[in-house]
C-alpha positions in Angstrom: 23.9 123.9 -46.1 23.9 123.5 -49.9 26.2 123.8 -53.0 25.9 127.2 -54.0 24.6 127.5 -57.3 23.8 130.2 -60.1 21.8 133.5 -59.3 19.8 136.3 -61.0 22.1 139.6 -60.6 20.9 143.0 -60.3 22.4 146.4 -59.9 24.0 146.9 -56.4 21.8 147.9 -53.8 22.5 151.6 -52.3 24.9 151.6 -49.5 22.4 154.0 -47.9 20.1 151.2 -47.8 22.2 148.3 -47.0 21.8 148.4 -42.9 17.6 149.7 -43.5 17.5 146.1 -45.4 19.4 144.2 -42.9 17.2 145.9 -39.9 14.0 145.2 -41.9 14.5 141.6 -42.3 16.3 140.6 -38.6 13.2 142.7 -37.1 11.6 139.5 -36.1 14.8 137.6 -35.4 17.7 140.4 -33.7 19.6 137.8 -32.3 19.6 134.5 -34.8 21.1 131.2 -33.9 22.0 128.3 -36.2 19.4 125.8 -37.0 22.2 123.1 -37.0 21.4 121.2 -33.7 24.8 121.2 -31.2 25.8 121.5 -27.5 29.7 122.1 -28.0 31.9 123.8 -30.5 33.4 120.3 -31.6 29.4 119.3 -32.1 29.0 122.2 -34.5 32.3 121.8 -36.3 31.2 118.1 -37.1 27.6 119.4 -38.0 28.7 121.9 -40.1 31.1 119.2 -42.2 27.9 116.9 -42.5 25.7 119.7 -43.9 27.2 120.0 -47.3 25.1 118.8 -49.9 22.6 118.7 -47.3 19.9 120.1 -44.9 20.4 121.0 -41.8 17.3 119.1 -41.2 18.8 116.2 -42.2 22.2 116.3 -40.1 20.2 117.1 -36.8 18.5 113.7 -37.2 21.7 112.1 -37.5 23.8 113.8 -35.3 21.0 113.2 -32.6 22.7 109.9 -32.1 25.8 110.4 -33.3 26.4 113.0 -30.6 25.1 110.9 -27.8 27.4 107.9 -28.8 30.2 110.4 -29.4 29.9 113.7 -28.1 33.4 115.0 -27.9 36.5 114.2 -30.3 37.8 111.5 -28.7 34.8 109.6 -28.3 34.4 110.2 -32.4 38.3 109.1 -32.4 36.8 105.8 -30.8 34.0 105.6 -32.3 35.5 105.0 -35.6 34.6 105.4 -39.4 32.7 102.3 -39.3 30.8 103.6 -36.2 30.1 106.9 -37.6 29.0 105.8 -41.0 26.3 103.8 -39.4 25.1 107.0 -37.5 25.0 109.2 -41.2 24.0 107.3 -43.8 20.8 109.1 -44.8 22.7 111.7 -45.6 24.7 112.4 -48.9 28.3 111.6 -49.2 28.2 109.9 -46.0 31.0 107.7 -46.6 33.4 110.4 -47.2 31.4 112.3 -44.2 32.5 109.4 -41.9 36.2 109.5 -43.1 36.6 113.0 -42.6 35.0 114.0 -39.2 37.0 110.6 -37.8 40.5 111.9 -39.6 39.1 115.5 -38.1 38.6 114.3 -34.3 41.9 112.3 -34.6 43.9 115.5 -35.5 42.0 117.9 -32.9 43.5 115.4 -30.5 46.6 115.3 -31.8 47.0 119.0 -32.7 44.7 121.0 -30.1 44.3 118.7 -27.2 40.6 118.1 -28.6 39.3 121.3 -29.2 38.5 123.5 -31.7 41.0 125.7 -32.9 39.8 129.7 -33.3 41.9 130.6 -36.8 41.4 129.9 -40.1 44.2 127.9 -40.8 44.4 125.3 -38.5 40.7 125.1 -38.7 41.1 124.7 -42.9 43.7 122.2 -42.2 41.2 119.7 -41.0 39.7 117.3 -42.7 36.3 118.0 -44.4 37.1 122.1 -43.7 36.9 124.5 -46.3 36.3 128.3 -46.3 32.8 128.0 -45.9 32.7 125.7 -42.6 35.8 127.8 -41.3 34.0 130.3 -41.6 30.9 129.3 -40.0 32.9 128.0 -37.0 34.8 131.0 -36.7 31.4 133.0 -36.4 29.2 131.0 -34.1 31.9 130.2 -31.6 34.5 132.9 -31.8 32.4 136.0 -32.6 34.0 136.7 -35.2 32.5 139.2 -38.3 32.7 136.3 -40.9 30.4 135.6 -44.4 30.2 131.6 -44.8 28.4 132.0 -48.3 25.9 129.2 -49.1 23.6 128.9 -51.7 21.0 131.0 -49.9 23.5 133.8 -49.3 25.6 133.3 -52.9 21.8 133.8 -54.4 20.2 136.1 -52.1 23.3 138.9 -52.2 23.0 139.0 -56.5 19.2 138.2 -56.3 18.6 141.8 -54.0 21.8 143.5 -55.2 23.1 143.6 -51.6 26.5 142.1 -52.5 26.5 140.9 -56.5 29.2 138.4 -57.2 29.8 136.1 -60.0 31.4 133.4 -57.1 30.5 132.7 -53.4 34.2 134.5 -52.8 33.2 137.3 -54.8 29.9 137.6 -52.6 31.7 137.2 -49.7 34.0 140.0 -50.3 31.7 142.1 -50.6 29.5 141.1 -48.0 32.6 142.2 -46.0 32.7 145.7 -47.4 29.4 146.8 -48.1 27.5 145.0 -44.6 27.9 147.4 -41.7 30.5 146.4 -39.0 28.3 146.5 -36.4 25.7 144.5 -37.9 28.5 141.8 -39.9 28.1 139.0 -37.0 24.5 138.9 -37.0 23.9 139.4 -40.7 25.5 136.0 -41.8 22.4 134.5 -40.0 19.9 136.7 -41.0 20.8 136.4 -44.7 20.7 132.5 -44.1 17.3 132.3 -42.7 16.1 134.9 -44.9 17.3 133.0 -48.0 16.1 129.8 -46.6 12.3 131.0 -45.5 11.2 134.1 -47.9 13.8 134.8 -50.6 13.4 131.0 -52.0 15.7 130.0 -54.9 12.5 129.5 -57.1 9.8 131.4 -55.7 10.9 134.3 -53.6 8.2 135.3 -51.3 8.4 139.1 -51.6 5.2 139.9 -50.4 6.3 139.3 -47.0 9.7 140.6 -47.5 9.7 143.7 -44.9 12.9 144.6 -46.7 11.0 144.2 -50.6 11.0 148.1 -51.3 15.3 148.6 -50.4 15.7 145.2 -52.5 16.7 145.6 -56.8 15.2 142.2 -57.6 12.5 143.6 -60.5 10.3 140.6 -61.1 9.2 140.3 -57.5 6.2 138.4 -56.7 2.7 139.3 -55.5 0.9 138.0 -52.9 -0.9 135.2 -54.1 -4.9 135.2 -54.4 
């Protein structure tokens, strides 16, 4: 994931349209699944702390052998800061990365027996956990109808008019009120993938947008040719 950063904002889209959108653009993908590479919840915890300020491209190279040398918390425990710094450096902000995900495995032990808690709190209480990462966690392993606003979402919800907000909170909140509750777990993925593949920060692809004629953004762009 990215730092979310400014977006174009246009009028709010029609509630009335709001769940056609959603259904146009997961009608390739109903049932979406994180690109972050993982075999456990602790896996996608640590993932999801080393994907800020970077691509989930990136983190699944290192994780690839950071996971087999340390697959569970206290095998990261062990493995050290030292250790896990050599595994992530490629990455941005590795060496606070490492410091946090080892101060993060310690405390699972200490505070949940090694596994990932399912609330908010105690999961913001960890090291390296925000909102965002919460609230990734608590969607992919708990089920739960959470927004985790990234850049592609943040720009994506003004872009569109689905949810405009002048902050990733803002978006998220209205996310929340405006998404459908049956269709609130799955959207947080669609919106992802759609924001990462066609609705591009500098060149949406609208031409194969299938949800282009329920979306507000005016300048949208032609086919090209």
């Amino acid at each position: 994931m990215e730092t979310v950063q400014c977006a174009i904002r246009v009028k709010p889209m029609r509630r009335g349209a709001i769940e056609a959108f959603l259904s146009a653009i997961a009608a390739g993908n109903p049932t979406p699944e994180t690109e972050l590479t993982h075999a456990t919840p602790f896996q996608l915890l640590v993932a999801v702390v080393l994907s800020a300020q970077a691509t989930d491209r990136s983190v699944n190279r290192v994780t690839k052998t950071l996971f087999e040398r340390a697959p569970d918390a206290a095998s990261m425990q062990a493995l050290g800061v030292e250790g896990i710094a050599a595994c992530i450096r490629s990455i941005g902000l590795w060496q606070a990365k490492a410091r946090n995900v080892a101060a993060l495995a310690g405390l699972l032990l200490e505070r949940h027996g090694g596994e990932v808690p399912g609330t908010r709190d105690a999961l913001e209480a960890l090291p390296g956990v925000g909102r965002k990462t919460a609230n990734v966690v608590l969607n992919e392993v708990f089920g739960q109808a959470t927004m985790a606003v990234d850049t592609h979402i943040f720009r994506l919800g003004n872009r569109t008019g689905l949810a405009p907000g002048a902050t990733p909170r803002a978006v998220e909140d209205a996310l929340l009120r405006r998404v459908p509750k049956h269709m609130l777990k799955p959207a947080h993925l669609w919106l992802i993938l759609h924001g990462r593949y066609v609705c591009k920060a500098r060149m949406p692809e609208c031409w194969r947008c299938a949800g282009a004629g329920l979306c507000n953004y005016g300048a949208k762009t032609p086919a090209p040719g």
